[in-house]
N, C-alpha and C positions, 0 to 999 in steps of 0.2 A: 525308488522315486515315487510321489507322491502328487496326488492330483485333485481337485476340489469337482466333479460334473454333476450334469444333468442326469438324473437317471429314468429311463422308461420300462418301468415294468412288464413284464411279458408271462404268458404262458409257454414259451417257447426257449429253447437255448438256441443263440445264436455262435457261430464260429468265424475265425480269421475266413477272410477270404468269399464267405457267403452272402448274396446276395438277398436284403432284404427290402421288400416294398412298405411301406406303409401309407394307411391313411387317417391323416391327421384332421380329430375335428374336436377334441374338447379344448376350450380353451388357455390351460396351461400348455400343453403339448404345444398350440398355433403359439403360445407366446415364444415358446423354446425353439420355433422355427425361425421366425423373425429376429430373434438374437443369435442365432447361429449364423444366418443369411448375412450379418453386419460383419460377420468376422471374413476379410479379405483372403486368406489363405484357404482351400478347399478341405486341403488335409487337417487344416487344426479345426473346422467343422464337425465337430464329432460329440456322442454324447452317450450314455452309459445303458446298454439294454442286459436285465438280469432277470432269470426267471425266478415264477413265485412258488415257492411250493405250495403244495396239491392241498386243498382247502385251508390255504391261509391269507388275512386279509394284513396289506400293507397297514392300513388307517389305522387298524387296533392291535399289532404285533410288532410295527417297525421290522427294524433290522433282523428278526428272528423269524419273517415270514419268507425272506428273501435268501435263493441259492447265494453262497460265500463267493462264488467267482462269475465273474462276468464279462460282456465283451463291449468293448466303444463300436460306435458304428458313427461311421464318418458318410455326410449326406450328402451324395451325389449331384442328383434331382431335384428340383422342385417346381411342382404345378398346381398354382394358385386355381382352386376352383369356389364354386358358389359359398357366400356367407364365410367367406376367409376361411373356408378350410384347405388345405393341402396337399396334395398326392406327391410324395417324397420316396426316393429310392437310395437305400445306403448301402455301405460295405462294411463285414464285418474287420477291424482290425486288429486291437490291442485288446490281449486279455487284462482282467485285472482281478484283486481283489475287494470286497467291500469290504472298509474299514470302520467308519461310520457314517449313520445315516442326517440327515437332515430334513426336518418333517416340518420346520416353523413357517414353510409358504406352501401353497397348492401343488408347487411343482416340484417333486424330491428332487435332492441333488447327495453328493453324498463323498467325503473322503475316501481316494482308491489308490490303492497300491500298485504297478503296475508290475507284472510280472515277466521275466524273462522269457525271451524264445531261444534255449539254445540252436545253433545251428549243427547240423549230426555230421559227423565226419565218414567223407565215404568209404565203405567198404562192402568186399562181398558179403559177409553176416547181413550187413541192411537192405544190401541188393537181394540177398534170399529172403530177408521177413518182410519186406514190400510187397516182393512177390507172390510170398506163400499168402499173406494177408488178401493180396487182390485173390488169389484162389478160391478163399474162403469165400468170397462176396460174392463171387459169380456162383460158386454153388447155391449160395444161401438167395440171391436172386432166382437162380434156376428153380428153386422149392418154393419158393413165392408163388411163381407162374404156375408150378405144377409140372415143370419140368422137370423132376429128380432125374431124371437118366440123360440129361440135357448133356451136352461139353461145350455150351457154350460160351466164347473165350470174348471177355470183355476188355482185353489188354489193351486193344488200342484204341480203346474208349474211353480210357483214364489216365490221368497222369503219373511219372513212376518217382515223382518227388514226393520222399518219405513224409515227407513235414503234410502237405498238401492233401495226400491220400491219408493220413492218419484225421485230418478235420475233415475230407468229404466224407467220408465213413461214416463218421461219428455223426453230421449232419440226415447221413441215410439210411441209416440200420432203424428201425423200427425201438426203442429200448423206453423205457421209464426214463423221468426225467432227473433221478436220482442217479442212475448208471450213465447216463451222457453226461451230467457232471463229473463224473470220474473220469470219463474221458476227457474231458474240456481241461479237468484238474491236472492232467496226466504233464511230470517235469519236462520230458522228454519225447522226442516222437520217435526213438525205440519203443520206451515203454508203455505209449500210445498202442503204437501198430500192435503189440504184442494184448495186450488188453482189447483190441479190438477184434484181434485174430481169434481171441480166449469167445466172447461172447458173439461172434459169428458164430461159429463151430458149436456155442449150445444152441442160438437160435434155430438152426438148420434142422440140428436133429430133432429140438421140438416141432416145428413144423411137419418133416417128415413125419414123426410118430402120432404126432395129431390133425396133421389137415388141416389146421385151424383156419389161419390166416388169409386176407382175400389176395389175390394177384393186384400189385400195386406196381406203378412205373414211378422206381425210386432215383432214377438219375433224371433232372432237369438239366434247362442251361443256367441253373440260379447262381453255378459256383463261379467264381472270378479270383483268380489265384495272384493278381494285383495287391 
């Protein structure tokens, strides 16, 4: 199925379920509020955020500057502030692909594919790589902090729906924005967790072996699993 939106460029990947703020002040974005705001239904309020890759410009590359998949973010909020600008709060929902772009008005918009969520059929195998995957995280949090000999158990700080812990993850492991597209890309959220599990497990040990990294608090309240 296919779809015609609005697209807002980012430096960011957005995921299902992620709560995103924004603030709106140039004015195609205010336009794209204001025609959002006229559409009656909340949920079909939605519009296309895709990240750029890493020194390229929309204006003089098109559709080759921009990651292949992306997410709608349907707009919650909105709080008219000075000079018509906007402070708006969305929710990440439908993945898509970009199919083609549209560059003939200030505001892209863009032909998107949208792509399936399978839903994963329960079983113990999924119940073990959920779990092994939250394992991973908490170590790989505990190496953050400089905890390596930590066991601190973040289980019931998270939630144990495969689907849901495969996009927080993704949204909080630290990675290039090339490898969270493989995640965002990922068919399945077997193949998800397993892929996330894959590059916890190197991060970890890079940390340990280097120290590098600074102690960050990677879990917010930003996620909304709505």
């Amino acid at each position: 199925m296919t779809s015609h939106i609005s697209l807002f460029p980012l430096n960011t990947i957005l995921v299902p379920g992620l709560v995103l703020p924004l603030h709106i002040f140039e004015p195609r974005y205010r336009l794209m509020v204001q025609e959002l705001l006229e559409i009656p239904d909340e949920e079909e309020r939605e519009f296309g955020v895709v990240a750029i890759r890493d020194g390229h410009d929309v204006s003089t590359l098109g559709i080759d500057a921009l990651h292949p998949i992306g997410i709608s973010a349907v707009m919650r909020e909105v709080t008219p502030s000075e000079g018509g600008r906007y402070d708006i709060v969305t929710t990440g929902a439908r993945r898509f692909t970009v199919k083609a772009l549209d560059t003939s008005s200030p505001l892209l918009s863009a032909d998107v594919e949208w792509l399936p969520e399978p839903v994963p059929v329960e079983s113990a195998e999924l119940s073990l790589l959920t779990e092994s995957t939250l394992s991973e995280f908490a170590a790989y949090r505990a190496a953050l902090s400089g905890e390596l000999n930590s066991n601190v158990s973040i289980f019931e700080e998270l939630p144990k729906d495969p689907v849901v812990v495969g996009y927080l993850l993704t949204a909080a492991i630290l990675l290039p924005t090339d490898e969270r597209q493989a995640l965002l890309g990922a068919e399945t959220a077997e193949s998800r967790l397993e892929l996330v599990r894959t590059l916890l497990r190197r991060e970890t040990s890079l940390i340990q072996h280097f120290g590098a990294l600074p102690a960050i608090d990677l879990l917010t309240d930003n996620f909304s699993s709505n």
